[in-house]
C-alpha positions as CSV (number, residue, x, y, z in Angstrom):
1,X,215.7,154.5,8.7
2,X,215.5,151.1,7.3
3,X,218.3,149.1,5.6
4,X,218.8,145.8,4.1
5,X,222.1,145.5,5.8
6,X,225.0,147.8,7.8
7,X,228.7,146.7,7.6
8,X,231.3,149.4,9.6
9,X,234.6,148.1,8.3
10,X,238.0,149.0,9.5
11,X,240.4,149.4,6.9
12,X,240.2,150.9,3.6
13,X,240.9,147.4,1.9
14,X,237.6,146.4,3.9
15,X,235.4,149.2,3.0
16,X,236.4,148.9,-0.9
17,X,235.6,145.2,-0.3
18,X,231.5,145.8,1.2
19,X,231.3,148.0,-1.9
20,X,231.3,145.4,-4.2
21,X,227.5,144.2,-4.0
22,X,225.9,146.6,-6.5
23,X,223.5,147.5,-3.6
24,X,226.7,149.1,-1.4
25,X,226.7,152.6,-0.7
26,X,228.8,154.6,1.3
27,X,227.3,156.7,4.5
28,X,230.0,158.7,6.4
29,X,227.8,161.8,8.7
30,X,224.4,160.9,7.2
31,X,223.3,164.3,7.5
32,X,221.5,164.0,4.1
33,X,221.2,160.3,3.8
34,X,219.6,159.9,6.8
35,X,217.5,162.7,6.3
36,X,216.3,160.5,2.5
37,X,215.7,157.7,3.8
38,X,213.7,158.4,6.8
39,X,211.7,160.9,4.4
40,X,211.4,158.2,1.5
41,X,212.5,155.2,3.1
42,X,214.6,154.9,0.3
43,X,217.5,152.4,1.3
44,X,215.4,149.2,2.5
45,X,217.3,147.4,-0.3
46,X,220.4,148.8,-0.1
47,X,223.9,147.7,1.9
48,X,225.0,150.8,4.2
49,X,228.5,150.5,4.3
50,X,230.1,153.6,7.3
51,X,233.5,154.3,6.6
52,X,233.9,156.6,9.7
53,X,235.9,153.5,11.5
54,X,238.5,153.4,8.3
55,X,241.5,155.3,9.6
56,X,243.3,155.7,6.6
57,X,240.3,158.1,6.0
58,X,241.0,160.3,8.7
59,X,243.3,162.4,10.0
60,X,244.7,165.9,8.5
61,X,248.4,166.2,7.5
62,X,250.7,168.0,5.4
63,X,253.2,167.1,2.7
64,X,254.2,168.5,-0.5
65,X,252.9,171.8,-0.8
66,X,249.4,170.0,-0.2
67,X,247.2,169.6,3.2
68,X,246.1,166.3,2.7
69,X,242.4,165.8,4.8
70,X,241.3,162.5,5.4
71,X,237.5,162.3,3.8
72,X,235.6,160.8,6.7
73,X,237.5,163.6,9.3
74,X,234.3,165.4,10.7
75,X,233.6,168.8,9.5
76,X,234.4,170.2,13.5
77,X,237.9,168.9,13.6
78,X,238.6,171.1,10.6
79,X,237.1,174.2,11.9
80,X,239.2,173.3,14.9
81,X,242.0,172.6,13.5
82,X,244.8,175.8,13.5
83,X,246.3,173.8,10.6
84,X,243.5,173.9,8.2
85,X,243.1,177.5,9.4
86,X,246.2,179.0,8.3
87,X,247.6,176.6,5.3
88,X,243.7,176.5,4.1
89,X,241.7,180.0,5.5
90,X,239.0,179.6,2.7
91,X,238.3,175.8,2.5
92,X,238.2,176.6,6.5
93,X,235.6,179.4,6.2
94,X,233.4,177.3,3.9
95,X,233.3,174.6,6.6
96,X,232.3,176.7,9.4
97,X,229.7,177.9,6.9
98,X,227.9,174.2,7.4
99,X,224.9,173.9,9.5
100,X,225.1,174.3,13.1
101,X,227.8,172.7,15.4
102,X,225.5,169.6,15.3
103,X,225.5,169.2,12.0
104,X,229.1,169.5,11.6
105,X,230.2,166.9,14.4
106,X,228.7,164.5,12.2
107,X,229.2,165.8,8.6
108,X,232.2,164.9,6.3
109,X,234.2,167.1,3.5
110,X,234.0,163.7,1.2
111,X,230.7,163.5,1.8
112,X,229.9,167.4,0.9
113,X,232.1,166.4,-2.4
114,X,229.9,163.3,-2.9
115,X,226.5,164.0,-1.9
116,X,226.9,166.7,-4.4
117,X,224.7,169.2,-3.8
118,X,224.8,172.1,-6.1
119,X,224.9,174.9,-3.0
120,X,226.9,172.9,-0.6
121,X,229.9,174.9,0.7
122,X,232.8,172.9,0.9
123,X,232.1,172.3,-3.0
124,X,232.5,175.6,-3.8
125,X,235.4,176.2,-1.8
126,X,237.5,173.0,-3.2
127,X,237.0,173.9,-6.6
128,X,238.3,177.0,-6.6
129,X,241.0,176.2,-4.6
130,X,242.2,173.3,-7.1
131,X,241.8,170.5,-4.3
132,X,242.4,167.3,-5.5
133,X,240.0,164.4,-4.8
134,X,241.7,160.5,-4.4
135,X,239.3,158.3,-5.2
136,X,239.7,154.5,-4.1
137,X,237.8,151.3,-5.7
138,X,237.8,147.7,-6.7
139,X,240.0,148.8,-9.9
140,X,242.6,151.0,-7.9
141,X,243.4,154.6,-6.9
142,X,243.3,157.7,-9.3
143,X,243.4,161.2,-8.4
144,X,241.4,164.0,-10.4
145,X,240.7,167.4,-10.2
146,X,237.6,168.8,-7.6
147,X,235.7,170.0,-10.8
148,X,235.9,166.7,-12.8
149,X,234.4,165.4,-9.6
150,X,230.7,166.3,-11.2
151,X,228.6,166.0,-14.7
152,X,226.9,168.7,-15.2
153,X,223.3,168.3,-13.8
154,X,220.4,170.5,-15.0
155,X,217.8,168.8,-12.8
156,X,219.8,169.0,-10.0
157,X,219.1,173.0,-10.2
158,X,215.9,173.1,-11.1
159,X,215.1,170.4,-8.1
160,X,217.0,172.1,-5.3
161,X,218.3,175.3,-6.8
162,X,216.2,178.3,-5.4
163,X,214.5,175.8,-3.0
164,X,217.0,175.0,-0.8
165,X,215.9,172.3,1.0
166,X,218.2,168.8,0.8
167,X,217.5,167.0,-2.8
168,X,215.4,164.1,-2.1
169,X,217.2,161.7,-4.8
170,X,216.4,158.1,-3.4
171,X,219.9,157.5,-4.4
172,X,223.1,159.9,-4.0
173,X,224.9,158.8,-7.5
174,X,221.8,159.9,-9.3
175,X,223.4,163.6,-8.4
176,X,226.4,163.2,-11.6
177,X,229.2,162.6,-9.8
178,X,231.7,161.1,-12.2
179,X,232.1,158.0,-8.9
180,X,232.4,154.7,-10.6
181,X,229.9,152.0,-8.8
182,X,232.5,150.3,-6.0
183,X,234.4,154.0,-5.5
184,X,234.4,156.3,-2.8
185,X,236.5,159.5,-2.0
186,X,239.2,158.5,0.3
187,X,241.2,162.1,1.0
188,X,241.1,165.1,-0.6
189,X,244.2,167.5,-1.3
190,X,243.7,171.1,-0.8
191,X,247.3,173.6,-2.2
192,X,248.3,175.5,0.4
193,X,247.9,179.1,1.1
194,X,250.9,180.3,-1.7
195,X,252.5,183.4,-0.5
196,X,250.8,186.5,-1.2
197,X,247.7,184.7,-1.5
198,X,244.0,186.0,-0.7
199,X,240.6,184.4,-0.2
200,X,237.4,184.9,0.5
201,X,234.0,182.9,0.9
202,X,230.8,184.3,0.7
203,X,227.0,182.6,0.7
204,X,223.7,184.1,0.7
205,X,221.2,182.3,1.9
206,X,217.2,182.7,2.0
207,X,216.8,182.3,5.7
208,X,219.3,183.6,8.4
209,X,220.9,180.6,10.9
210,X,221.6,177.0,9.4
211,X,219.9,177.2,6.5
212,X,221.3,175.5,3.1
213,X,222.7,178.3,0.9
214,X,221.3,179.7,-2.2
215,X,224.3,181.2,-3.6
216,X,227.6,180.8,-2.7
217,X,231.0,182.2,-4.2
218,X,234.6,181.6,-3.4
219,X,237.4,183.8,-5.0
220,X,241.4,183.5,-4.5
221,X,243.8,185.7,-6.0
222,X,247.4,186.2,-5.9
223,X,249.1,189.9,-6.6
224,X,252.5,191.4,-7.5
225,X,253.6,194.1,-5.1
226,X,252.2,196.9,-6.9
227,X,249.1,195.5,-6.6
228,X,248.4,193.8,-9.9
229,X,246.6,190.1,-10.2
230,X,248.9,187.6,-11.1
231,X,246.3,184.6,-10.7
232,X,243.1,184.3,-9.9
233,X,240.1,181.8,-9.9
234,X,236.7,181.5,-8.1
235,X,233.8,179.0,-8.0
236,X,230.0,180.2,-7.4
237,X,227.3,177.5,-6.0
238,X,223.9,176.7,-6.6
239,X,224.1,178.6,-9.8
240,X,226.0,176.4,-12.8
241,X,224.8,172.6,-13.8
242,X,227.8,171.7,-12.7
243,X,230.5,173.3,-10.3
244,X,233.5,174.6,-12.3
245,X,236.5,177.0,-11.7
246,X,236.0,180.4,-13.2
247,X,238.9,181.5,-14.4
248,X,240.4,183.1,-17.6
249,X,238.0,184.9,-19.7
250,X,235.1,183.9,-17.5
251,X,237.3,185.6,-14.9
252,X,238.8,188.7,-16.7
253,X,241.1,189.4,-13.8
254,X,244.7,188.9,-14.8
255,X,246.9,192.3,-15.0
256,X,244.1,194.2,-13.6
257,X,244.2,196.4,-9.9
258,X,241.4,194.3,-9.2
259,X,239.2,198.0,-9.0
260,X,235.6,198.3,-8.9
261,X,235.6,197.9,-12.3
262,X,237.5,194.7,-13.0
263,X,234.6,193.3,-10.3
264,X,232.0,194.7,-12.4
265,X,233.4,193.2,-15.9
266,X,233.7,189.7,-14.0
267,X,230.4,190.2,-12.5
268,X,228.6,190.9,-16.4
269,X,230.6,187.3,-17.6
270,X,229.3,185.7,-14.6
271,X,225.7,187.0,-15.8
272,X,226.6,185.8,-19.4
273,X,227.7,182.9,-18.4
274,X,224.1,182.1,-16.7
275,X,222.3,183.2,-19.2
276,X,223.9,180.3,-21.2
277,X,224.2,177.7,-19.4
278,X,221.3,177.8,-16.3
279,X,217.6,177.6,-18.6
280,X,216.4,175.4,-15.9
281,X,217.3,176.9,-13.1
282,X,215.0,177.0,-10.4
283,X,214.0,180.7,-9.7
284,X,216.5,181.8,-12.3
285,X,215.3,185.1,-12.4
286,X,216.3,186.0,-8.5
287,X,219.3,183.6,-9.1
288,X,220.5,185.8,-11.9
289,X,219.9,188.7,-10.2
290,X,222.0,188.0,-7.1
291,X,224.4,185.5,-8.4
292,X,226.6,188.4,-9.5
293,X,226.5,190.3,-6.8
294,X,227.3,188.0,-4.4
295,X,230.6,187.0,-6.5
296,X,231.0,190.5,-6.3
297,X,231.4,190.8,-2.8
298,X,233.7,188.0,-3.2
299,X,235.8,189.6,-5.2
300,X,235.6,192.8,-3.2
301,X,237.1,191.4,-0.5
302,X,240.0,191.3,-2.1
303,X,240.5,194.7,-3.2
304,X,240.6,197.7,-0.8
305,X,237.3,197.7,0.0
306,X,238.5,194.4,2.2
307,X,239.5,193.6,5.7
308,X,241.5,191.0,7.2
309,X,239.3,188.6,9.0
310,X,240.8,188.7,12.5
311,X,243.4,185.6,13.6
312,X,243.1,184.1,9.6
313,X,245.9,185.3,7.8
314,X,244.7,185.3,4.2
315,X,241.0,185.4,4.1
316,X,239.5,188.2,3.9
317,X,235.9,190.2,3.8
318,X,234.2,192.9,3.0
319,X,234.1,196.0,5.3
320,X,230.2,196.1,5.6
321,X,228.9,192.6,4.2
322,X,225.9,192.4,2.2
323,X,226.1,188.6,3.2
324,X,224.6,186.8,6.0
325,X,226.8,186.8,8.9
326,X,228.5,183.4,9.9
327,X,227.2,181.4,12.7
């Protein structure tokens, strides 16, 4: 891969600096950059600046109700980490969902988040989770919310939707994040597991191993003691322009047993909602098929057709999956 220039700062101060020149932009992994620009030779005029030296980007810890994941930590040392498994059991299971162990030694949540593609797991899982992104550039720090992370991005599905093979965009901020030019994510803040809490994660993909999913769905849901929802909220993938909590009357939920069917009423809005919103979806017809069911099983999980997946308190599956088995 060719580049006009490579600078690996240190510091944060020193990576918001390099991302002044209006050619800067950010590689962390470079599982899908270097894929690009190798296939198009796409960055010969562009500055690569590598953040994975800047320390204040790594590291996991935990304060205020919030674990608080450095966005340049590699994808393994969360699957490793006990901490992410029991304060975070979903966001955990969507980054063991990524490629193979390869891929995730080198891979980065921030750069999931920022890459932006419309299937990638730990997307899904942080937005229906509520994570928070902090974003750091020239004009300061702000915090927002994992969905107001991306613009909605029609031909983002019908480039990469059903085919799931890496978008090709010469350039990663053509994908709708809401980044400013100069900004990159610096940590992102994932709630922990509340008490009573349940999750699940669930992808389908086209191809069994390491293949990039074609629908994914994430679901969490908190219940009384008799068994009715108090909260819930899920996030599907590779299905919606942009990713987005489902919640409220797009997630019809809320005083129900969550019974078969309360899952069938949320799987119909999820329909709806497709047949809204996803005209250019690539495949849409398969997509719109499957979508529902596969937030479905999701939801499932939760209910008493689910099992406790063993040594992760809190997430959970469904007895017999109907989804491809994790890796």
């Amino acid at each position: 891969m060719i580049a006009a220039s490579y600078a690996c700062p240190n510091t944060l101060e020193e990576a918001v600096a390099a991302l002044a020149d209006p050619a800067a932009m950010v590689i962390a992994g470079g599982t899908d950059l270097m894929v690009k620009g190798r296939t198009r030779n796409s960055y010969v005029a562009r500055a690569l600046v590598d953040v994975t030296g800047v320390n204040e980007m790594r590291g996991v810890t935990v304060h205020d109700g919030l674990l608080d994941i450095g966005a340049a930590e590699p994808l393994a040392s969360l699957v490793e980490s006990k901490v992410v498994r029991s304060l975070s059991p979903v966001l955990w299971q969507a980054v063991r969902s990524v490629g193979g162990v390869q891929t995730r030694n080198r891979a980065t949540l921030g750069g999931n988040l920022a890459n932006a593609c419309p299937a990638a797991d730990g997307i899904c899982a942080c937005v229906a989770l509520g994570a928070l992104i902090k974003v750091v550039g020239s004009q300061g720090e702000r915090t927002i919310d994992a969905s107001e992370l991306f613009r909605p991005c029609p031909a983002c599905l019908a480039h990469e939707g059903m085919l799931v093979r890496t978008c090709l965009f010469a350039d990663p901020r053509e994908k709708k994040t809401t980044l400013e030019p100069g900004e990159l994510i610096a940590r992102v803040l994932v709630p922990q597991r509340a008490e009573g809490e349940l999750g699940s994660y669930v992808r389908l993909s086209t191809n069994r191993g390491i293949g990039l999913a074609s629908v994914t769905a994430s679901a969490i849901v908190v219940r009384e003691q008799d068994g009715t929802v108090r909260l819930a909220r899920a996030c599907v993938g590779g299905v919606l322009p942009a990713p987005r909590a489902l919640e409220g009357s797009e997630l019809p939920l809320v005083g129900t047993k969550l019974e078969n069917a309360d899952v069938l009423r949320c799987s119909k809005s999820l329909g709806t909602i497709m047949d809204e919103e996803c005209s250019r979806l690539a495949n849409g017809s398969y997509k719109r098929r499957v979508a529902p069911v596969v937030l479905g099983d999701a939801l499932r999980a939760l209910g008493q057709e689910g099992e406790d997946v063993p040594g992760v308190p809190g997430l959970r599956r469904i007895a017999v999956p109907s989804w491809e088995e994790d890796r």
